[in-house]
C-alpha positions in Angstrom: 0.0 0.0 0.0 1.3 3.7 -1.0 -0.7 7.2 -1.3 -2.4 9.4 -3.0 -2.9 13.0 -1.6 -5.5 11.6 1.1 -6.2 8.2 1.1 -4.6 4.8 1.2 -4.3 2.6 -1.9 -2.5 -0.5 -3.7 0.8 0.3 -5.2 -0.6 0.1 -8.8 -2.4 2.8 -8.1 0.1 5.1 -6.4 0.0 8.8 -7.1 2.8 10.6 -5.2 3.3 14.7 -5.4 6.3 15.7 -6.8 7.2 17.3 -3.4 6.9 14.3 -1.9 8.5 11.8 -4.0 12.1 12.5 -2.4 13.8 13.6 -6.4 14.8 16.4 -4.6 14.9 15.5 -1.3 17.4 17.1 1.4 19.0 14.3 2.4 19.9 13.2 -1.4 23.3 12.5 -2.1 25.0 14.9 -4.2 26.8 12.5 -6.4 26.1 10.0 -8.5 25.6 6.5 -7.1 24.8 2.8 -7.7 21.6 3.0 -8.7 19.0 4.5 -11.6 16.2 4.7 -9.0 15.8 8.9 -9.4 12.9 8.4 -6.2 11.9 7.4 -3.0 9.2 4.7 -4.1 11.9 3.7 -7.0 14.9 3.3 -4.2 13.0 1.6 -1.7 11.8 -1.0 -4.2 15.1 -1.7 -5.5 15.9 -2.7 -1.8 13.2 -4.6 -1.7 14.1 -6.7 -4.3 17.3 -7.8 -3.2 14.9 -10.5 -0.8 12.5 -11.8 -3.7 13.6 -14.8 -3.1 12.8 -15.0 0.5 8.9 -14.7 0.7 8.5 -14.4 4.8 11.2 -11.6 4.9 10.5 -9.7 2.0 6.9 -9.7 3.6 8.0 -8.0 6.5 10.6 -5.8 5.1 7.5 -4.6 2.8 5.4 -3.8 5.8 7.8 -1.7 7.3 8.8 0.6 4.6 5.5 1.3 3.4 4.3 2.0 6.7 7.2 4.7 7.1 6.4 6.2 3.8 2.3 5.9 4.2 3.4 8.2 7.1 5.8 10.4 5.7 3.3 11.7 3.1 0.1 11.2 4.9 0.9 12.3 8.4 3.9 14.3 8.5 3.8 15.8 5.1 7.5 14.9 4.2 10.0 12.9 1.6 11.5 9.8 2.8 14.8 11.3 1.5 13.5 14.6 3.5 13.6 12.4 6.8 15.7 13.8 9.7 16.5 12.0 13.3 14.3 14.5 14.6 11.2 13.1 12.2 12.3 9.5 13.5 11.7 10.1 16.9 8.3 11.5 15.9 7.3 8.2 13.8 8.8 6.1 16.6 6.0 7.9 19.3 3.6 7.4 15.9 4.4 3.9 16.2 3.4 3.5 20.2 0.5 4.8 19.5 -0.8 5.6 15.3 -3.6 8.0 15.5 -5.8 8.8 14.0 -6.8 5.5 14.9 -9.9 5.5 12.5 -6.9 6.6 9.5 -4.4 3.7 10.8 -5.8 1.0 12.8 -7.7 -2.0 11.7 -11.0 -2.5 13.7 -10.8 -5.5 16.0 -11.9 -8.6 14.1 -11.6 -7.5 10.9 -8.8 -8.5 8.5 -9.2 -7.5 5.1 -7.1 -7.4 2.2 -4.8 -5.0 1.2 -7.5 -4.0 -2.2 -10.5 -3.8 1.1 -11.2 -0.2 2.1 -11.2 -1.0 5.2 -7.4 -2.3 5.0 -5.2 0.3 7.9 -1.7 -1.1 8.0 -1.7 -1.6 11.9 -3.7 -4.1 14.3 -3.3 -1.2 17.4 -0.2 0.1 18.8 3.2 -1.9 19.0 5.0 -3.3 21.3 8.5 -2.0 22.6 9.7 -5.1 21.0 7.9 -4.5 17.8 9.3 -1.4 17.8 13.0 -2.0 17.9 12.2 -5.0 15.0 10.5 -1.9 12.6 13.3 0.5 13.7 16.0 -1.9 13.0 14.3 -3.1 9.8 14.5 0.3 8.8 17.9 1.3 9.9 18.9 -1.3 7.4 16.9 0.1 4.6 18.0 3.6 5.4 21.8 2.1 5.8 22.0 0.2 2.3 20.7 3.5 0.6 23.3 4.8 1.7 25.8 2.8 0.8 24.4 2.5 -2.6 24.8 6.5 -3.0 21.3 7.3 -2.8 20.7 9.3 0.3 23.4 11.3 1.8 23.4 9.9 5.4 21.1 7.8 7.3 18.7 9.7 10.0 18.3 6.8 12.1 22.2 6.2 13.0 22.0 8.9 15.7 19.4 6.8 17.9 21.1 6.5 21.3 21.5 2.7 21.3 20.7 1.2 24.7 23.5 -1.3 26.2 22.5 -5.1 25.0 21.3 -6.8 28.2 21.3 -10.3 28.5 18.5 -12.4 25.9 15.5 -13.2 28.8 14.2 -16.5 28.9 12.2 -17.1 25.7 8.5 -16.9 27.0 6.8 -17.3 24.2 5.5 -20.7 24.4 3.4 -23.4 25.9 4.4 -25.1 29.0 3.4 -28.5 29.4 0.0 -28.2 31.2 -0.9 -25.4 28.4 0.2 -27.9 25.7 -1.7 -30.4 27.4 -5.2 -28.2 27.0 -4.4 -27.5 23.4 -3.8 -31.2 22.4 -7.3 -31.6 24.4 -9.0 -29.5 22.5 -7.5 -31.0 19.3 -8.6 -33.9 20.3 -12.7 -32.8 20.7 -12.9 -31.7 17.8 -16.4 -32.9 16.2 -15.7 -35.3 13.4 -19.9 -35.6 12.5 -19.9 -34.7 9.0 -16.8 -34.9 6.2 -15.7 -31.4 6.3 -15.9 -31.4 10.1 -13.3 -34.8 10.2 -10.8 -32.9 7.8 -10.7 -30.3 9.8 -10.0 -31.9 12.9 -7.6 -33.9 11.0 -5.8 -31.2 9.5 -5.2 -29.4 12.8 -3.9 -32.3 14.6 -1.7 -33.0 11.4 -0.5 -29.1 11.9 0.0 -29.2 15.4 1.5 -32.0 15.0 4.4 -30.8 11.9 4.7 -27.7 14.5 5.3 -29.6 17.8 7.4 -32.8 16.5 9.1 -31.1 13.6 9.5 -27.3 15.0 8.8 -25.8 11.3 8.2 -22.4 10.9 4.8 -21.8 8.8 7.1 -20.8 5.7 8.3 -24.1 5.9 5.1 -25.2 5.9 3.3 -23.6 3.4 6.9 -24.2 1.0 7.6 -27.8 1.3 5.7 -31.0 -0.3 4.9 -34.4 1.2 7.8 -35.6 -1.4 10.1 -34.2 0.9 9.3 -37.1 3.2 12.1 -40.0 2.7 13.4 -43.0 4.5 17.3 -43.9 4.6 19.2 -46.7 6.3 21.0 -46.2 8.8 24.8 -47.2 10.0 23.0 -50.0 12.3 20.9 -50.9 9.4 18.1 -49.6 10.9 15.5 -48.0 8.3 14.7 -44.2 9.7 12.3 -41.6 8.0 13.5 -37.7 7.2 11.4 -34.9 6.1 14.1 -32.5 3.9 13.2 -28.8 4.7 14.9 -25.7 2.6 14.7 -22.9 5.6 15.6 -19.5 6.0 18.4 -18.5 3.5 17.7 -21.0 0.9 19.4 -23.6 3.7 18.5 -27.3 3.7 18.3 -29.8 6.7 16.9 -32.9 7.7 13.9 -33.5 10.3 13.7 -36.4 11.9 10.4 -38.0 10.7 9.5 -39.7 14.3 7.3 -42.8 14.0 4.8 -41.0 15.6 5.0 -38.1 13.0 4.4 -40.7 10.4 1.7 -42.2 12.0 0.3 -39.3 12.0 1.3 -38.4 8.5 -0.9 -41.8 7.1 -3.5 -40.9 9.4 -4.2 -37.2 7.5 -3.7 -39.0 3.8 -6.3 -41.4 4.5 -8.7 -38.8 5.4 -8.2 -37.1 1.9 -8.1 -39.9 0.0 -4.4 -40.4 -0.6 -2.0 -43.3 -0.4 -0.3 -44.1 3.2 3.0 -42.7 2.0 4.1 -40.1 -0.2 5.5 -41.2 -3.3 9.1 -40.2 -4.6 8.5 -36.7 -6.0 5.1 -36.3 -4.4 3.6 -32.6 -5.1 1.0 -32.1 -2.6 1.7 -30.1 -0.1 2.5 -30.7 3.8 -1.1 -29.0 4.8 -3.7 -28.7 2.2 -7.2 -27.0 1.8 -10.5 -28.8 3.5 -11.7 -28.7 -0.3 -11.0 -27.8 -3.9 -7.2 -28.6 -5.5 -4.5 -30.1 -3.0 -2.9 -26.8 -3.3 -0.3 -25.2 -0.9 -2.4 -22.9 1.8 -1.3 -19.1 2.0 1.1 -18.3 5.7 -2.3 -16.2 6.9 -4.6 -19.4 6.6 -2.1 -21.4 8.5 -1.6 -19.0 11.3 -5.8 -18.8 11.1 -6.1 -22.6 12.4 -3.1 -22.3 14.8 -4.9 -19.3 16.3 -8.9 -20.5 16.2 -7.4 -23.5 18.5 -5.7 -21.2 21.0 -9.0 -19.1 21.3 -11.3 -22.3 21.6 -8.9 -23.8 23.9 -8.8 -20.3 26.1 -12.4 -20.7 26.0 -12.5 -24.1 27.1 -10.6 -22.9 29.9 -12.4 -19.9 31.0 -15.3 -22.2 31.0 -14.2 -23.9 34.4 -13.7 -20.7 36.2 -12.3 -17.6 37.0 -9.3 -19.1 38.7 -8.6 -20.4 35.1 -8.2 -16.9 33.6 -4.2 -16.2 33.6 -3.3 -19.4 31.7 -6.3 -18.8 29.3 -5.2 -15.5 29.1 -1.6 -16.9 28.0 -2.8 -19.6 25.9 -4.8 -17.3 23.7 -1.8 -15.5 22.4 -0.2 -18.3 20.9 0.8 -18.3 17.4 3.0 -20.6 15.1 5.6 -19.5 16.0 5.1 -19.9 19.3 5.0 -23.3 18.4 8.1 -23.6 17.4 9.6 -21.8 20.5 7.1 -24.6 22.5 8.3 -27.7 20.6 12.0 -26.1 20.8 11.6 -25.4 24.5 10.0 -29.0 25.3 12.8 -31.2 23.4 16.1 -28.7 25.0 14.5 -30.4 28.9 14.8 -34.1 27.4 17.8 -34.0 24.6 21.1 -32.7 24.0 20.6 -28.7 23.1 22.6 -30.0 19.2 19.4 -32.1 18.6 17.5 -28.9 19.2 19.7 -26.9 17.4 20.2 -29.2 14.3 15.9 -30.0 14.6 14.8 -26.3 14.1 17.8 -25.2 11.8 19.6 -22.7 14.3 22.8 -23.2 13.0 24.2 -23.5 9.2 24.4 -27.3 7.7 27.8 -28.0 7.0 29.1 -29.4 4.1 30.8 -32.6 5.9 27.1 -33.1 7.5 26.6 -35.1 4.4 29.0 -38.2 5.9 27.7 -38.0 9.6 24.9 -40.2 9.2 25.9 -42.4 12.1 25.0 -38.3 14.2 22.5 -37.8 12.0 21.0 -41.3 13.6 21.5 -40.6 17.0 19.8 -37.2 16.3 17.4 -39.6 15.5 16.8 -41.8 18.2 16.7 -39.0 20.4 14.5 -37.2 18.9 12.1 -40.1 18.9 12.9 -41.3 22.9 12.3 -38.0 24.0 9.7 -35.9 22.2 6.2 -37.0 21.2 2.6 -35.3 21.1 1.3 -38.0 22.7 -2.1 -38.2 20.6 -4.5 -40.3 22.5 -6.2 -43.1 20.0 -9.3 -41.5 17.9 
């Protein structure tokens, strides 16, 4: 989303006043740099597309400079390339708290598309910690124009940065007794009719990709069941992988527990598909409840993981008052928060490298390719130590 004089609208339809569309902003640089872009819109899009090829990224980068320059024309009445660190400060306030709500803010409930009129980039305020991440985002943006001889300086550099204090204890996730009222709810999930037993089907199957296999919903929504294989191991032992290309274009295996591909023959037979995947198998790891077996979009996915936090909250809040903080708790979780639960769960029962290698912390070396007798271990832990638990339909 961009602007016209007074209203918000899709970028194909962006009109920007010449005396807003930073060709002759202040902060321009005065000599000639790396690249043709000649304006603001033009600059920040050739930054942009340095992450085309990472969807989730390029997602969130996107958000973050349009909000900035919805603002800057909008709002404060100012260039990007006009910016200064005293505007900065100002957007940073904005960002705490963007009024006018009815101009900024999304009603509660509602989530249009970015074509709706009723689109606002913001759900409500952000957090501090949302904050820092658009901040920072942008600092980077402002930086690399910069360096690529487009603006002069970069208005965000001056921010007093506060001394790095130690990373708290990762809080959000589940713990155990909140995992335990998820998988319940999971597990009462009417199956009377055939859309009603895909459903609960596909969310157990998602919960279940989430908990065992820690992927993030990119992952998800990117990765077929043909990435499911099995290899022997150095004990002759036949084990079952799922091959995931993560964050940077990097590859690693997932150990495909029994009980994840129990569960994976489990959610084939409730679509009609064979028990296993064949070699080169196109449909993807979670698929629609009807129509083509076609991959579902990051917002659908993070839709089911959050419609069985707030029925499991409400399943709580149902037994009392007393039950209020841990609904309250359970209700914000996300899929990602999945990933920090499954993580979190598996670092108290295995060695912190099976967590690490599991969720794809660190980079796959190239000699990674000969350590299968590790890789099997991996394995075996993996397996001992962490399962959903499912109790029998």
């Amino acid at each position: 989303m961009y602007l016209t004089m007074n209203a918000l609208v899709t970028s194909d339809q962006l009109v920007i006043p010449t005396h807003l569309d930073g060709s002759r902003g202040r902060n321009r640089a005065t000599s000639p740099g790396q690249l043709a872009a000649t304006d603001d819109r033009s600059a920040v899009l050739a930054w942009l597309a340095r992450y085309a090829d990472s969807p989730a990224t390029l997602a969130s980068y996107r958000k973050e400079a349009e909000r900035l320059m919805l603002w800057c024309g909008l709002q404060h009445g100012v260039a990007l390339s006009d910016l200064t660190h005293e505007d900065l400060l100002v957007y940073q306030r904005f960002l705490a708290d963007p009024q006018p709500a009815e101009r900024w803010v999304m009603k509660t409930g509602q989530k249009p598309g970015q074509d709706s009129p009723l689109w606002r980039p913001f759900a409500g305020p952000l957090s501090a910690a949302s904050q820092r991440q658009a901040l920072s985002i942008l600092n980077a943006m402002l930086s690399w124009l910069v360096e690529a001889g487009y603006l002069a300086g970069n208005p965000l550099a001056l921010s007093r940065r506060k001394r790095r204090q130690q990373a708290p204890r990762v809080s959000r996730f589940l713990p155990m007794e909140h995992w335990e009222v998820v998988k319940s709810t999971i597990e009462a999930m009417p199956v009377t009719n055939e859309r009603d037993r895909r459903h609960a089907s596909r969310c157990r199957w998602l919960f279940s990709l989430l908990y065992i296999g820690g992927l993030r919903v990119s992952e998800i929504c990117e990765t077929t069941m043909g990435g499911f294989f099995s290899r022997r191991g150095t004990d002759g032992r036949e084990r079952w992988w799922l091959e995931i290309t993560g964050k940077g274009g990097k590859t690693r295996l997932v150990p495909a527990t029994s009980e994840l591909m129990a569960e994976l023959m489990r959610y084939r037979k409730v679509f009609g598909l064979s028990p296993l995947p064949p070699e080169g198998d196109t449909v993807p790891l979670v698929v629609p409840l009807i129509g083509a077996l076609k991959p579902m979009a990051r917002s659908a996915i993070h839709e089911i993981v959050k419609a069985v936090a707030r029925e499991s909250a409400a399943r709580l809040r149902s037994k009392g008052p007393e039950f209020e903080a841990a609904a309250a708790h359970i209700e914000q979780a996300s899929t990602h928060w999945m990933r920090h639960t499954a993580g979190s769960h598996l670092s108290e029962k295995a060695d912190l490298k099976v967590v690490r290698d599991n969720l794809g912390h660190a980079n796959i070396s190239t000699t990674s390719i000969y350590l299968h007798s590790e890789d099997d271990a991996r394995h075996d832990a993996t397996t001992a130590a962490h399962r959903v638990g499912w109790h029998a339909p």
